[in-house]
N, C-alpha and C positions, 0 to 999 in steps of 0.2 A: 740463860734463863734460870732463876730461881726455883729450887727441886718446890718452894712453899706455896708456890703457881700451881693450880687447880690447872690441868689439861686434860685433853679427851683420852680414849684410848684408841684410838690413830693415831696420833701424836705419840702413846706408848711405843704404839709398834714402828714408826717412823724413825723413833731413838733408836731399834732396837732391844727395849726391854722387856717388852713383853705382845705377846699375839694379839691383835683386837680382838680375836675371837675368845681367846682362852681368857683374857682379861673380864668378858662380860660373862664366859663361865664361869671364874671364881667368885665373879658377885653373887651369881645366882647362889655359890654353893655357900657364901657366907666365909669365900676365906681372903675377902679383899675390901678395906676400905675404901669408901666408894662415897661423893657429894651428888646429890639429887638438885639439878640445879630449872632454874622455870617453872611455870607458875602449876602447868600440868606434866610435871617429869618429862619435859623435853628433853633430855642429856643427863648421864652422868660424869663427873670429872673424878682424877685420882689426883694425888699428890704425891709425884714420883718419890719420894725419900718413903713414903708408906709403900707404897707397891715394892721397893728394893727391899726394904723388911719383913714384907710378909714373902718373899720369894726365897728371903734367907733361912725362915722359921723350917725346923726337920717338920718332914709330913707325918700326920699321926697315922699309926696302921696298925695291925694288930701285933701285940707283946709277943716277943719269941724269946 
């Protein structure tokens, strides 16, 4: 499959890469890209080479 395939994230977590849960947590927090797909936000899809990226990025925390 092609990482440029728009999948659910069940399919995240079926790979392996990431939690379904945690995955819809990081939308919510805005630290994951994310396609709003249907005509009333039925589903979002990720495009796993974007979620492998944003997993790689250090987390921001505070300056020590």
């Amino acid at each position: 499959m092609n990482s440029e395939q728009l999948v659910t994230a069940k399919e995240l977590e079926v790979r392996g890469i990431l939690k379904k849960g945690t995955a819809y947590k990081m939308v919510a927090a805005k630290k994951l890209t994310h396609y709003v797909v249907g005509n009333s936000g039925g589903g979002i899809r990720f495009r796993v080479d974007e979620v492998l990226a944003a997993l790689r990025r250090p987390a921001k925390g505070p300056a020590q």
